[in-house]
C-alpha positions as CSV (number, residue, x, y, z in Angstrom):
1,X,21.2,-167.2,-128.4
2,X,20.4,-170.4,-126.4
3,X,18.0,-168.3,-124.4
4,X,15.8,-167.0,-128.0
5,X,15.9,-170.4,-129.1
6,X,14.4,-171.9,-126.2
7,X,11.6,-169.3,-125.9
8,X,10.8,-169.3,-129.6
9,X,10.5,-173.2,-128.8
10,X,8.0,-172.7,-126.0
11,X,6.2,-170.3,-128.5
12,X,6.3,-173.3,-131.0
13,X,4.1,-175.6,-129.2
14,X,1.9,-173.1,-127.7
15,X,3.8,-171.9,-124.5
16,X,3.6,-168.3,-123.6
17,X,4.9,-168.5,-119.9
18,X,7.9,-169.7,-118.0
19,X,7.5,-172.4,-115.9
20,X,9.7,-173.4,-113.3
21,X,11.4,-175.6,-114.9
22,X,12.5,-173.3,-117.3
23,X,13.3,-170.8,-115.1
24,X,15.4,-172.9,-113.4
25,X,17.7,-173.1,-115.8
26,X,17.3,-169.7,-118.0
27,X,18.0,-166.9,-114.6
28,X,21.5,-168.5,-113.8
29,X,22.6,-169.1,-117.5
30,X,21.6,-165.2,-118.0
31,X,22.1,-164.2,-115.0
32,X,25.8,-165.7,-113.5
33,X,27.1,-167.4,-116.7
34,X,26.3,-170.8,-115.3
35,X,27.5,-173.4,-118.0
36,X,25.6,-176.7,-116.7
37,X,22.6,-174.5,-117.0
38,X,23.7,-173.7,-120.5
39,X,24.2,-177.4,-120.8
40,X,20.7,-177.6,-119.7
41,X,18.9,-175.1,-122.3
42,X,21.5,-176.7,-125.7
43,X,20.4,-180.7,-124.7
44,X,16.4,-179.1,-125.2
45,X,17.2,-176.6,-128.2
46,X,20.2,-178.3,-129.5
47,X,22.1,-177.1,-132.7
48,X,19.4,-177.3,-134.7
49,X,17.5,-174.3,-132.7
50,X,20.7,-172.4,-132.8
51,X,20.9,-172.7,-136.4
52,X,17.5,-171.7,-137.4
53,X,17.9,-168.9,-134.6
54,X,20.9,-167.2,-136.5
55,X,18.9,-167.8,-139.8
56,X,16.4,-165.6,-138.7
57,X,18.4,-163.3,-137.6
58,X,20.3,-162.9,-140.5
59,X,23.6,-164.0,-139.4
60,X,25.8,-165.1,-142.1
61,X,29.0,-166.9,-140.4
62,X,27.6,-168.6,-137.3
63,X,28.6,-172.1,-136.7
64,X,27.5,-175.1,-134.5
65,X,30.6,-177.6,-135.3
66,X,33.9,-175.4,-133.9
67,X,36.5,-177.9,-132.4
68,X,37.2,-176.0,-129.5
69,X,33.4,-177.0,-127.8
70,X,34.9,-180.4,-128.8
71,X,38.1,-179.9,-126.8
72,X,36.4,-178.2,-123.7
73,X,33.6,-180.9,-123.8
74,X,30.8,-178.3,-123.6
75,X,28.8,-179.0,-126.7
76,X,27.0,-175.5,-127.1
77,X,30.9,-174.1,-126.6
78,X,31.1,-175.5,-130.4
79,X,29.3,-172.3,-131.9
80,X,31.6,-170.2,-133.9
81,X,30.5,-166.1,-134.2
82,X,31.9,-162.6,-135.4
83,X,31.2,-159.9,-133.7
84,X,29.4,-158.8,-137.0
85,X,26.5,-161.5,-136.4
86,X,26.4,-161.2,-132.6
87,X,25.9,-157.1,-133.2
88,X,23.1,-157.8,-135.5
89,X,21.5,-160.1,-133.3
90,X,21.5,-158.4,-130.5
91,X,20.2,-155.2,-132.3
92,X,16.8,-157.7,-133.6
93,X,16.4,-159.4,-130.5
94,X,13.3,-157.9,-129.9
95,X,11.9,-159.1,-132.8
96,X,13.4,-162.7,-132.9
97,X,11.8,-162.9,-129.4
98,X,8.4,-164.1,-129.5
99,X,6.1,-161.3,-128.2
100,X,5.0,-163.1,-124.8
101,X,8.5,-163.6,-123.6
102,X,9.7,-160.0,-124.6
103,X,9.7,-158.6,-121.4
104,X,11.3,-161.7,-119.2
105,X,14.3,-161.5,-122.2
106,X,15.0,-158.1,-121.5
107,X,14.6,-158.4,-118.0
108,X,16.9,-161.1,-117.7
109,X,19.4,-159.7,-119.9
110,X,19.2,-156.3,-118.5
111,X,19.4,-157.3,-114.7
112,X,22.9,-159.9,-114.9
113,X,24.9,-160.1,-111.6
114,X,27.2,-157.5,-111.4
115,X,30.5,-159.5,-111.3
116,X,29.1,-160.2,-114.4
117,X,28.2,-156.6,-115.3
118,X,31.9,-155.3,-116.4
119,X,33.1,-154.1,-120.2
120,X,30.4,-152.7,-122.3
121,X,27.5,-152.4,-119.1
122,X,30.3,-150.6,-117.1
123,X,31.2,-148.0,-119.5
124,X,27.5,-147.6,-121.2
125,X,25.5,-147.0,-118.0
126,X,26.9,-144.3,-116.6
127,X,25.9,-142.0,-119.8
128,X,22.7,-143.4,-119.0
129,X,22.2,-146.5,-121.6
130,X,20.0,-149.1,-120.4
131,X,22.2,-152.1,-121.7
132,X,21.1,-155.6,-122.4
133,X,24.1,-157.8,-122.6
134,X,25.6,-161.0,-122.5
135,X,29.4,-161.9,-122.1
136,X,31.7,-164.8,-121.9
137,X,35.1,-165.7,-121.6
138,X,37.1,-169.3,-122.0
139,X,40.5,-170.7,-122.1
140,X,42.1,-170.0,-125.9
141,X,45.1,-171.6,-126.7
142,X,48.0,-169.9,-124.9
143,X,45.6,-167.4,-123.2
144,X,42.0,-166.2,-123.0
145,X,39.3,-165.3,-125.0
146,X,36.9,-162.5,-123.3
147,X,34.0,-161.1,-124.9
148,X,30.9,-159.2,-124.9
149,X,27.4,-158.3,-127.0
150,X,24.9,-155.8,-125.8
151,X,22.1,-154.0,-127.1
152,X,22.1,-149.9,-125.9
153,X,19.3,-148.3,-125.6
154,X,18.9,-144.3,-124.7
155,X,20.0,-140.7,-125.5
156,X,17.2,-141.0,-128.3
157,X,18.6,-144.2,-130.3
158,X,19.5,-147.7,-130.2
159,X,22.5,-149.9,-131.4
160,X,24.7,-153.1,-130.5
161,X,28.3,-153.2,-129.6
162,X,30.1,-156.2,-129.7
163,X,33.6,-156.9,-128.8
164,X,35.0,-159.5,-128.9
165,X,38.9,-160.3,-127.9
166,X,41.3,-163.1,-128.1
167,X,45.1,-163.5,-126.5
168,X,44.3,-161.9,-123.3
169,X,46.8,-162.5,-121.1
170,X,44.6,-162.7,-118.6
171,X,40.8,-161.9,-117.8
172,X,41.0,-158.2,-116.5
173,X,42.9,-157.8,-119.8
174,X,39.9,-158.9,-121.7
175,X,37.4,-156.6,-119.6
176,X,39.8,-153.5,-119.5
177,X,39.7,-153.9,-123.3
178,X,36.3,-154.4,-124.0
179,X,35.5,-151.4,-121.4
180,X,38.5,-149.1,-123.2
181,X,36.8,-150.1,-126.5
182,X,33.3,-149.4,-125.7
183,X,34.4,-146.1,-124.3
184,X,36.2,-144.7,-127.7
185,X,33.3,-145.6,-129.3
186,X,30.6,-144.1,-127.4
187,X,32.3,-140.6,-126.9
């Protein structure tokens, strides 16, 4: 989300290319799940782009104000989500994304490091989905939370998975999951 709502700013005051500085901070929070370059992207768009982001896109129980991004000290970390919202986001990304920056989205979220390319990516591709995701994990509690959106496209249609987990014991638990989950529901 942080990503649309910093390329629907640039489209907002006229911008229809990355610049450097951009990019600087958009490939490694896309691309390695770097947080200070998350950091980076919320201090421009701040909750405010967030918010009118998941208007947009229909979402009907996202939340900036969570007291866990309070407790971790990562202010974006604040946003609350169902799996709900982020599958119907993911599925109209294309169109929330302002037409010049289409291709650099899916690009980016289509070509993530693969330590980061586990769950949903792992079990999708091999049947031959090109998958545009985006996953995260964090401390939760007593354990972890592990979680991943994606956008499948192939075998003559399109959809969005998400999955998202809570409890893990650990973060292979959370992957295994997500992977086991997107299998049963792609067979």
């Amino acid at each position: 989300m942080l990503l649309v709502a910093y390329l629907r700013q640039l489209e907002a005051i006229g911008r229809r290319q990355i610049d450097l500085y951009g990019a600087s901070f958009l490939f490694p929070m896309i691309n390695s799940s770097d947080n200070d370059a998350a950091t980076e992207c919320w201090s421009i768009v701040g909750n405010d782009g967030l918010c009118a982001l998941a208007k947009a896109a229909g979402m009907t129980h996202f939340c900036v104000d969570g007291a866990w991004g309070r407790k971790w000290g990562r202010k974006w970390a604040r946003a609350l989500i169902t799996a709900a919202d982020q599958a119907r986001f993911f599925f109209e990304m294309d169109s929330l994304i302002p037409a010049a920056f289409v291709g650099y989205a899916r690009y980016l979220l289509s070509t993530i490091a693969d330590d980061q390319s586990w769950g949903i990516p792992a079990a999708a591709r091999p049947l031959g989905y090109t998958v545009f995701f985006k996953g995260g994990w964090r401390p939760s509690a007593d354990a972890l939370l592990v979680h991943q959106i994606a956008r499948l496209e192939g075998r003559g249609r399109t959809f969005s998975i998400a999955v998202l987990t809570d409890g893990d014991p650990d973060i292979d638990y959370g992957i295994e999951t997500i992977q086991g989950v997107t299998r049963a529901l792609l067979r």
